[in-house]
C-alpha positions, 0 to 999 in steps of 0.5 A, spaced: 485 510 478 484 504 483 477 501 483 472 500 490 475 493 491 483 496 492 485 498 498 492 499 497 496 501 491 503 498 491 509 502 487 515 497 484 521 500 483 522 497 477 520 500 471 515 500 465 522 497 461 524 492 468 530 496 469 532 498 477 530 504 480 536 507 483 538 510 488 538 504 492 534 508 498 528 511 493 522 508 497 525 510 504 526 516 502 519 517 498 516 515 505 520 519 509 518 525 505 510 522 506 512 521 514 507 528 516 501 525 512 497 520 516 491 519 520 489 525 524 495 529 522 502 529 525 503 533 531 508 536 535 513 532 539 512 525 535 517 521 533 519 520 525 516 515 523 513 512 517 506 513 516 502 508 516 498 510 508 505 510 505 510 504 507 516 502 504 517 494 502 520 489 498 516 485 494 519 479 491 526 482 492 524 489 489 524 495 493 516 497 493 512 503 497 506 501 499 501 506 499 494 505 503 488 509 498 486 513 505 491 517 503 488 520 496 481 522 501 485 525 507 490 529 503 489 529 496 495 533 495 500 528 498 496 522 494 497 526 487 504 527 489 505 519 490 502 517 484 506 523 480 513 521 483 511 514 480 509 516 473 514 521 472 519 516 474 515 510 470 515 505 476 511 499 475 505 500 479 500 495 482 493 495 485 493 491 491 486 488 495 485 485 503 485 477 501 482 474 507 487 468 511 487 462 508 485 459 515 480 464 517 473 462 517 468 467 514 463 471 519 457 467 514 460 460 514 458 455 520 463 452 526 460 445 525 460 442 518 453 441 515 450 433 514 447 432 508 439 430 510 439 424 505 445 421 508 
Protein backbone atom coordinates (compact mmCIF):
# COMPACT_ATOMS: atom_id res chain seq x y z
CA UNK A 1 0.00 0.00 0.00
CA UNK A 2 2.67 2.52 0.86
CA UNK A 3 5.64 2.73 -1.46
CA UNK A 4 9.52 2.53 -0.30
CA UNK A 5 9.70 6.39 -0.28
CA UNK A 6 6.68 6.97 2.48
CA UNK A 7 7.43 6.90 5.99
CA UNK A 8 4.09 7.39 7.41
CA UNK A 9 0.43 6.80 6.29
CA UNK A 10 -1.78 9.55 7.51
CA UNK A 11 -5.61 8.79 8.20
CA UNK A 12 -8.15 12.23 7.76
CA UNK A 13 -11.01 11.77 9.37
CA UNK A 14 -12.96 12.73 6.70
CA UNK A 15 -14.58 10.48 4.33
CA UNK A 16 -14.14 9.31 0.86
CA UNK A 17 -17.75 11.68 0.44
CA UNK A 18 -15.87 14.60 2.48
CA UNK A 19 -18.47 14.03 5.47
CA UNK A 20 -16.65 14.38 9.20
CA UNK A 21 -15.88 11.23 10.75
CA UNK A 22 -17.43 11.53 14.25
CA UNK A 23 -17.25 10.56 17.36
CA UNK A 24 -15.47 13.77 17.63
CA UNK A 25 -12.49 11.84 19.68
CA UNK A 26 -12.12 9.06 17.02
CA UNK A 27 -8.38 9.22 16.53
CA UNK A 28 -7.65 9.64 20.26
CA UNK A 29 -9.34 6.69 20.77
CA UNK A 30 -7.78 4.47 17.68
CA UNK A 31 -4.25 5.63 19.05
CA UNK A 32 -5.21 4.79 22.64
CA UNK A 33 -6.35 1.55 21.41
CA UNK A 34 -2.71 1.10 19.48
CA UNK A 35 -0.75 2.56 22.77
CA UNK A 36 0.68 -1.15 23.55
CA UNK A 37 2.58 -1.39 20.02
CA UNK A 38 5.51 0.32 19.98
CA UNK A 39 9.40 0.12 19.54
CA UNK A 40 10.58 -2.77 21.96
CA UNK A 41 7.12 -3.76 23.33
CA UNK A 42 5.15 -1.85 26.21
CA UNK A 43 6.45 -3.06 29.47
CA UNK A 44 5.01 -3.27 32.93
CA UNK A 45 4.69 -0.25 34.86
CA UNK A 46 4.96 2.33 31.90
CA UNK A 47 2.78 5.19 31.98
CA UNK A 48 -0.14 5.14 28.80
CA UNK A 49 0.98 7.16 26.60
CA UNK A 50 0.77 7.11 22.78
CA UNK A 51 3.11 5.25 20.67
CA UNK A 52 5.25 6.95 18.70
CA UNK A 53 3.97 4.70 15.36
CA UNK A 54 0.43 5.80 15.90
CA UNK A 55 -0.11 9.41 16.55
CA UNK A 56 -3.25 11.39 16.69
CA UNK A 57 -3.35 15.05 15.01
CA UNK A 58 -4.96 17.44 13.17
CA UNK A 59 -4.12 18.51 9.54
CA UNK A 60 -5.51 21.10 8.11
CA UNK A 61 -8.33 21.34 10.82
CA UNK A 62 -9.12 17.86 10.55
CA UNK A 63 -8.70 15.39 12.85
CA UNK A 64 -5.98 12.68 11.68
CA UNK A 65 -3.60 9.81 13.05
CA UNK A 66 -0.56 9.53 11.74
CA UNK A 67 0.72 6.20 11.34
CA UNK A 68 4.53 5.52 11.03
CA UNK A 69 5.03 2.15 8.56
CA UNK A 70 7.43 0.70 11.08
CA UNK A 71 4.26 -0.51 12.56
CA UNK A 72 3.38 -2.75 9.61
CA UNK A 73 7.15 -4.63 10.04
CA UNK A 74 7.14 -4.85 13.88
CA UNK A 75 3.37 -5.75 14.43
CA UNK A 76 1.81 -6.64 11.27
CA UNK A 77 -1.33 -7.63 12.92
CA UNK A 78 -1.70 -3.99 14.51
CA UNK A 79 -1.00 -2.51 11.06
CA UNK A 80 -3.61 -4.60 9.29
CA UNK A 81 -6.01 -3.38 12.11
CA UNK A 82 -5.04 0.44 11.45
CA UNK A 83 -5.65 0.15 7.72
CA UNK A 84 -8.77 -2.03 8.24
CA UNK A 85 -10.42 0.57 10.59
CA UNK A 86 -9.86 3.01 8.00
CA UNK A 87 -11.48 1.27 4.92
CA UNK A 88 -14.13 -0.20 6.80
CA UNK A 89 -15.14 3.51 7.88
CA UNK A 90 -13.92 4.84 4.27
CA UNK A 91 -11.54 7.55 5.66
CA UNK A 92 -9.32 9.39 3.50
CA UNK A 93 -6.00 8.04 3.59
CA UNK A 94 -2.82 9.91 2.91
CA UNK A 95 0.73 8.83 2.24
CA UNK A 96 3.38 11.08 3.80
CA UNK A 97 7.28 11.01 3.17
CA UNK A 98 10.31 13.02 5.35
CA UNK A 99 10.85 16.24 3.43
CA UNK A 100 14.30 17.82 4.49
CA UNK A 101 13.81 21.65 6.05
CA UNK A 102 13.98 24.07 4.11
CA UNK A 103 17.07 25.77 5.73
CA UNK A 104 18.93 22.44 6.02
CA UNK A 105 21.99 22.43 4.12
CA UNK A 106 22.34 18.86 2.47
CA UNK A 107 25.26 16.45 3.88
CA UNK A 108 26.58 16.57 -0.14
CA UNK A 109 26.43 20.38 -0.69
CA UNK A 110 29.45 22.55 0.43
CA UNK A 111 29.44 25.40 3.27
CA UNK A 112 31.26 27.98 1.09
CA UNK A 113 29.27 28.75 -2.27
CA UNK A 114 31.77 27.81 -5.50
CA UNK A 115 33.11 30.64 -7.75
CA UNK A 116 32.83 30.18 -11.65
CA UNK A 117 36.80 29.59 -12.84
CA UNK A 118 35.80 31.78 -15.96
CA UNK A 119 34.91 34.81 -13.78
Amino acid sequence: MTPQSSQEVIILGVTHDGKTFRPSDWAERLAGVMSQFRPGGALPGDRISYSPWCVPNTLDGQKCVIVHVDLREAEPLAWSFVMNFAKDNDLQVLEACMLPDAGATPAHASATPKTNPTT
